[in-house]
C-alpha positions as CSV (number, residue, x, y, z in Angstrom):
1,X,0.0,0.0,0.0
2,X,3.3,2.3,0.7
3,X,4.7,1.9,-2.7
4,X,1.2,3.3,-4.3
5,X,1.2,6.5,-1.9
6,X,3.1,8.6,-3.4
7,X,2.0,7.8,-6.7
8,X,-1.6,8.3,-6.2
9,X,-0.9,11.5,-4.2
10,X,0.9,12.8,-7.7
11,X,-1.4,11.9,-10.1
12,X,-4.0,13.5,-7.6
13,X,-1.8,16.9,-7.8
14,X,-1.8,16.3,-11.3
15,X,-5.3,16.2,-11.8
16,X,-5.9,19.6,-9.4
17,X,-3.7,21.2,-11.6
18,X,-5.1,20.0,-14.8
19,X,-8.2,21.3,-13.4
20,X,-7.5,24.6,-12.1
21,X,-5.4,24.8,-15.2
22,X,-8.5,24.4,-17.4
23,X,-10.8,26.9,-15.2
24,X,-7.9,29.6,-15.9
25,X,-8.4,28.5,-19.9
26,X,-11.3,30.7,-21.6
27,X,-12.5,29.8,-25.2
28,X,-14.0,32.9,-27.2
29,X,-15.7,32.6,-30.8
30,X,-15.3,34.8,-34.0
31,X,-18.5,34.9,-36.5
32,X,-17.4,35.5,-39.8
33,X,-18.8,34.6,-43.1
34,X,-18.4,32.3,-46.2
35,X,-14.5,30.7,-46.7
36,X,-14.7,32.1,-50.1
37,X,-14.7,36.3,-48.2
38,X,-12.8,38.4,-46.4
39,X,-14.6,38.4,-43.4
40,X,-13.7,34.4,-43.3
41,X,-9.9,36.0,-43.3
42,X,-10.6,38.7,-40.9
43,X,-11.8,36.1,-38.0
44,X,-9.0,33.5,-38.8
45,X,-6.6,36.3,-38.5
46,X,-7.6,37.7,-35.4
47,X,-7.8,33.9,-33.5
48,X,-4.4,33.2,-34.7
49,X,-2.8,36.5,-33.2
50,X,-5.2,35.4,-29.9
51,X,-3.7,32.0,-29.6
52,X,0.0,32.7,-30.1
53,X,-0.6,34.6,-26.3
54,X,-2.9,31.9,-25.2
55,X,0.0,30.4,-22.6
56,X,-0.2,34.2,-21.1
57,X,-3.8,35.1,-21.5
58,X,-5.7,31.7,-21.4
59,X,-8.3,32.5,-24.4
60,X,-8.7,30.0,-26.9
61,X,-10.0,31.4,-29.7
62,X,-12.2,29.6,-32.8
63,X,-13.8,31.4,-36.4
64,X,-15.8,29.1,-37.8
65,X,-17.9,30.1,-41.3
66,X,-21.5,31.7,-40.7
67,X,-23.9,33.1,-42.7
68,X,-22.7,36.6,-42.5
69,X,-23.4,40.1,-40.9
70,X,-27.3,39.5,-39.3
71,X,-26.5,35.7,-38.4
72,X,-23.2,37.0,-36.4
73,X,-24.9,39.9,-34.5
74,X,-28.3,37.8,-33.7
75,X,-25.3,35.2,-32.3
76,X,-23.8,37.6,-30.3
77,X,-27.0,38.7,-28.8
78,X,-27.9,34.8,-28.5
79,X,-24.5,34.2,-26.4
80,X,-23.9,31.9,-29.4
81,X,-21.1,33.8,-30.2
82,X,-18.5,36.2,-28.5
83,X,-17.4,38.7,-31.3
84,X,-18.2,38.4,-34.7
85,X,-18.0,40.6,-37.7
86,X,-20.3,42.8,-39.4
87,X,-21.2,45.2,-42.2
88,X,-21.2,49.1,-40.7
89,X,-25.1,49.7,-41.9
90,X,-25.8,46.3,-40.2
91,X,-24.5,47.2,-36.9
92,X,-26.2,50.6,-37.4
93,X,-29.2,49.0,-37.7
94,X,-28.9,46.5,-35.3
95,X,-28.0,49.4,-32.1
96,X,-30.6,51.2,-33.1
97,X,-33.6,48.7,-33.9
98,X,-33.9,51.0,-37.7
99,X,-34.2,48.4,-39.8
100,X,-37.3,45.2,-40.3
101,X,-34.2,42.6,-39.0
102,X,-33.9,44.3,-36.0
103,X,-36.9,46.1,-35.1
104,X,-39.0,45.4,-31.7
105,X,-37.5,42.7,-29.5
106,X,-35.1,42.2,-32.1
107,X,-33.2,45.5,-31.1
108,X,-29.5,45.0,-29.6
109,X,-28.7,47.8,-27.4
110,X,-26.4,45.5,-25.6
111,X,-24.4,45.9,-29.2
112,X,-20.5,47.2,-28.8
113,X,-18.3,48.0,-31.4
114,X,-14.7,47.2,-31.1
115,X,-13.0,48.4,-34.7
116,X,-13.6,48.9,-38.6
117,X,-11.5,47.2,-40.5
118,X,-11.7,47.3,-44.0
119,X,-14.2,49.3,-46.7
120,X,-16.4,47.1,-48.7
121,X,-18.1,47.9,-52.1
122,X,-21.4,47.0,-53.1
123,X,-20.3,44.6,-55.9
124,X,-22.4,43.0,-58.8
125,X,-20.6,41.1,-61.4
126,X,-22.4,40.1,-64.7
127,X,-22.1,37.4,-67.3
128,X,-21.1,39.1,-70.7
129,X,-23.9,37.1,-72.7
130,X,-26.7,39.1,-70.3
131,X,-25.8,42.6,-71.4
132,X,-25.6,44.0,-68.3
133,X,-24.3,47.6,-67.8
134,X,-25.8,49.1,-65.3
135,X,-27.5,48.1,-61.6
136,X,-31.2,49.4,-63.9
137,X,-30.5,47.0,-66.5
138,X,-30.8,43.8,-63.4
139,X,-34.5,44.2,-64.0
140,X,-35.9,41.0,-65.4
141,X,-32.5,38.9,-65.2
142,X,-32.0,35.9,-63.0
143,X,-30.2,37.7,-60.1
144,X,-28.0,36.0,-56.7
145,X,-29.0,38.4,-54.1
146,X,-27.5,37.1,-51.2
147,X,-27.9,34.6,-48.8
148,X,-30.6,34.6,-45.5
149,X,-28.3,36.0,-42.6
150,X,-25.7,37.8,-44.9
151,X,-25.0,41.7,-44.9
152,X,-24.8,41.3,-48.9
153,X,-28.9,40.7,-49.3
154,X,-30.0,43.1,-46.5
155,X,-28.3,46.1,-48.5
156,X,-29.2,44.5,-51.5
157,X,-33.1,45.3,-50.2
158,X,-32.0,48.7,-49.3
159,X,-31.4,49.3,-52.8
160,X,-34.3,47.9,-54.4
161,X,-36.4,50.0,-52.1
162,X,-34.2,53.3,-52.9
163,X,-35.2,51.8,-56.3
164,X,-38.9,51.3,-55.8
165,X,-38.2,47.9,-56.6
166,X,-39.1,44.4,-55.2
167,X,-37.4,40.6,-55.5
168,X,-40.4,40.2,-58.3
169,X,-38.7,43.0,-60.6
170,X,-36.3,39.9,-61.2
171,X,-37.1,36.9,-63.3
172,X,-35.0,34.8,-60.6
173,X,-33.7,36.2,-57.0
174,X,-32.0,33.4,-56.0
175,X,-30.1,32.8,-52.3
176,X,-27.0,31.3,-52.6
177,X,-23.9,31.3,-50.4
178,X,-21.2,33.2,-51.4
179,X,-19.0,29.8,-52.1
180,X,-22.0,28.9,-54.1
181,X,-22.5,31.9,-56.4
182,X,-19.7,32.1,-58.9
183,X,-20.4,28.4,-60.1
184,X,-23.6,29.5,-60.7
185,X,-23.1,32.2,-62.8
186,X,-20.4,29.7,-64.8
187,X,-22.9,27.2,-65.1
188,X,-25.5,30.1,-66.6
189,X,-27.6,29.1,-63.5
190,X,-27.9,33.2,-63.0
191,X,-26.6,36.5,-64.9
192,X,-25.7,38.4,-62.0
193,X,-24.2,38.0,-58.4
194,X,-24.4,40.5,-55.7
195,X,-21.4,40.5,-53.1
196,X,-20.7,43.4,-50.2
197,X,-17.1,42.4,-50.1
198,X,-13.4,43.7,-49.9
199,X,-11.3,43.9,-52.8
200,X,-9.3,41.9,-54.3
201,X,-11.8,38.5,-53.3
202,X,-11.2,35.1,-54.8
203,X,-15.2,34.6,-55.7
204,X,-15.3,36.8,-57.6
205,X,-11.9,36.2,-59.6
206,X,-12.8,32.8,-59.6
207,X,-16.3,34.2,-61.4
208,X,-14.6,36.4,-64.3
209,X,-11.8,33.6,-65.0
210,X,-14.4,30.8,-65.1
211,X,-16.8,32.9,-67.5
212,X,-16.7,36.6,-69.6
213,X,-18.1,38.6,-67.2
214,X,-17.9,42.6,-65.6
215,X,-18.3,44.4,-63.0
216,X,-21.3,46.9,-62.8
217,X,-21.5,50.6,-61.8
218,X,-24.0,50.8,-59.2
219,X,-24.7,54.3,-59.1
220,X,-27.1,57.0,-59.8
221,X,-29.6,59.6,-58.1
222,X,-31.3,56.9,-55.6
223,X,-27.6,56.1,-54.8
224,X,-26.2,59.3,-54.5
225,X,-29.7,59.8,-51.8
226,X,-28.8,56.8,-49.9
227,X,-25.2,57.9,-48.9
228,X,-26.2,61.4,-48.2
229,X,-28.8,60.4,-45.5
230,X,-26.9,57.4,-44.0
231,X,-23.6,57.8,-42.6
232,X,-22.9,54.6,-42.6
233,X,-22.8,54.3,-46.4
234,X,-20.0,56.0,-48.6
235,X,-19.3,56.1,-52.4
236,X,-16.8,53.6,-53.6
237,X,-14.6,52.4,-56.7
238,X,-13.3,49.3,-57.7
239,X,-10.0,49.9,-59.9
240,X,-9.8,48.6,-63.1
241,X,-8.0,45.3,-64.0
242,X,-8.6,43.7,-61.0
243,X,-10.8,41.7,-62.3
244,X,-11.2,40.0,-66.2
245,X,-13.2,41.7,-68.2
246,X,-13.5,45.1,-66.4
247,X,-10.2,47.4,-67.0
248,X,-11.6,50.7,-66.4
249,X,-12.4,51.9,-62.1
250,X,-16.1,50.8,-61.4
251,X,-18.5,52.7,-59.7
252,X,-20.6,52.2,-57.0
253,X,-21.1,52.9,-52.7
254,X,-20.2,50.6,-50.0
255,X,-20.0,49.9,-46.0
256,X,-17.2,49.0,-43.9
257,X,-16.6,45.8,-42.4
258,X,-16.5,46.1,-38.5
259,X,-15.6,44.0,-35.8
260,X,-18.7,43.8,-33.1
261,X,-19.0,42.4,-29.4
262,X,-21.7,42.1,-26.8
263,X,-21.4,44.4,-23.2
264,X,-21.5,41.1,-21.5
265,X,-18.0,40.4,-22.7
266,X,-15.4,41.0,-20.0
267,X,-13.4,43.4,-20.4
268,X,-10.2,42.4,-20.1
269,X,-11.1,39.6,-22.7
270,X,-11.8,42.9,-25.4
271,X,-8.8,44.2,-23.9
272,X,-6.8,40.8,-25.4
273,X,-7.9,40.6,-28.5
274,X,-7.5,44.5,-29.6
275,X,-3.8,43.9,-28.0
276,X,-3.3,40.8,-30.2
277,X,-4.3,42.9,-33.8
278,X,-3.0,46.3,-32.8
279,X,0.2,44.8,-31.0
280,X,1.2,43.0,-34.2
281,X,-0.5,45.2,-36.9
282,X,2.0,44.8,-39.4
283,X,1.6,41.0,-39.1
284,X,-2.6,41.2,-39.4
285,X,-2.1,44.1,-42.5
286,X,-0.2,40.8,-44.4
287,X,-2.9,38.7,-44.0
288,X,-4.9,40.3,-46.8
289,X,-4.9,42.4,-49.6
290,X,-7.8,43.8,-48.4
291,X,-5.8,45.1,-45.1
292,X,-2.9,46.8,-46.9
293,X,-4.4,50.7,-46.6
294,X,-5.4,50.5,-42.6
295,X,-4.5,52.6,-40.5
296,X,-5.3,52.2,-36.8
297,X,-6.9,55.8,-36.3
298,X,-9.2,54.8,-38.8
299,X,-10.5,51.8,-37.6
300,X,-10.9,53.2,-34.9
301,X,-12.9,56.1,-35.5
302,X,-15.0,55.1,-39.0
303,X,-17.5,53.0,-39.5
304,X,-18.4,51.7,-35.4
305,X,-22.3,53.4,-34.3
306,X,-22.8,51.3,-31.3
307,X,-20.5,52.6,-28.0
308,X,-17.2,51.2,-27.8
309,X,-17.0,48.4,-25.8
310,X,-15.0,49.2,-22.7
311,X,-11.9,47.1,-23.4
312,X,-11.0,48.6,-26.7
313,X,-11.5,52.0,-25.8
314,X,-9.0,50.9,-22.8
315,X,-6.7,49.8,-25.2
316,X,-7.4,52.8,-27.3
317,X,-6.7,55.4,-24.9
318,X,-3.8,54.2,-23.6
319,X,-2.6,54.5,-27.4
320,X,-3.7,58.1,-27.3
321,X,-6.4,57.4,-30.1
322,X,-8.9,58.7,-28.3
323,X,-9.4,61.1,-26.1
């Protein structure tokens, strides 16, 4: 019975420690979007500047694919998620209860922003064969406006209703996910896709290499309306040659992809993650095209309507980005 003693007595330490070790271990969630988009990039990026300081801070973090802007906020607001990224209209909306997603008990006051990151252009790419030129000549043509969940169809109805449109004004409004969408419009399954994305994104290249397509100007008087009553909104251009089959800059509007939280969040957890970007910034810019042109005042300051969440603007102010 002697000989077992002092073995038991460490494997009992052992396990004390293993469990104290794993109360001390915290596991935090990203929402992003489809694989095939940026915002897929943006939560894989963050996690993997989280976990190289998980032996010092304890969070383990995890971005799996979602169905985009709505899904990730009503997941926050769920406790289904911790952070989770979103369009700027879309967290506008969702602070503020201004939009049919989010109205009544729907409403997310407990919304917090923690950054911007990069600025996303309403995109619609066309098949040649459908003579599309502009966003008026959609009207009637087999059309991919988004997915249930994603940022992409919410400001897609914004725009038909600027428009005076409705989904009927199109002979097809299908819903397919973003990984979906360009095979569609190879196999001739649709003439247009609708994306709210960063530039450059591999969808859509993989969509103008697979088929002769172009990018189409959204813009006009309902457009020009739109970004003058809604801050949130902001003209855009997509430079030529990008893409195949569109050399010249293409016009439209777009939003800003932003990172979003919930107040239930602690605050040193906030506090860890905007340390993990911001302390290695240089190594998250290199993570995507898309990142290149950030600038920390920036993300900072554009593109985030719901309060700051107390952790970031910790962060933030010991930076001296804000006052």
């Amino acid at each position: 019975m002697t000989m077992f003693k002092p073995v038991f007595l460490t494997a009992a330490l052992a396990l004390c420690a293993g469990t104290a070790s794993a109360q001390e271990e915290r596991f935090m969630t990203i929402g992003t979007g489809g694989q095939t988009g940026v915002y897929y990039v943006v939560g894989q990026s963050i996690c993997r500047l989280v976990n190289r300081d998980t032996a010092t801070t304890g969070i383990k973090c995890t971005a799996p694919s979602t169905g985009g802007s709505v899904a990730n906020v009503n997941a926050i607001k769920a406790g289904d998620m911790t952070m989770g990224v979103a369009q700027s209209d879309i967290q506008y909306h969702a602070y503020n209860g201004s939009s049919a997603e989010f109205e009544g008990d729907k409403k997310f006051e407990g919304l917090r922003s923690v950054f911007s990151v990069h600025p996303e252009p309403f995109t619609v790419v066309a098949r040649k064969d459908a003579n599309i030129a502009a966003f008026d000549d959609l009207k009637g043509k087999r059309v991919n406006v988004g997915n249930p969940g994603s940022g992409q169809l919410a400001t897609m109805e914004v725009v038909l209703a600027a428009k005076g449109w409705t989904m009927g004004d199109f002979s097809l409004a299908s819903q397919l996910k973003p990984a979906e969408q360009s095979a569609a419009l190879g196999d001739n399954t649709v003439d247009a896709i609708i994306y709210t994305v960063g530039h450059p994104n591999g969808s859509i290249q993989e969509a103008t290499s697979t088929v002769e397509a172009n990018l189409v100007p959204v813009e006009g008087a309902e457009i020009d309306k739109l970004v003058e009553e809604n801050p949130y909104y902001a003209k855009a251009v997509i430079p030529g040659g990008m893409y195949a089959g569109t050399d010249a800059d293409t016009n439209t509007f777009g939003v800003k992809a932003t990172f979003v939280t919930s107040a239930d969040v602690p605050e040193d957890m906030v506090y860890e993650v905007v340390k993990a970007v911001f302390d290695n910034f240089d190594r998250f810019k290199g993570l995507h095209p898309a990142f290149a042109n950030l600038e920390p005042e920036q993300m900072v300051s554009e593109g985030n309507s719901a309060p700051l969440h107390p952790g970031a603007e910790k962060y933030y102010r010991e930076k001296g980005w804000i006052q």
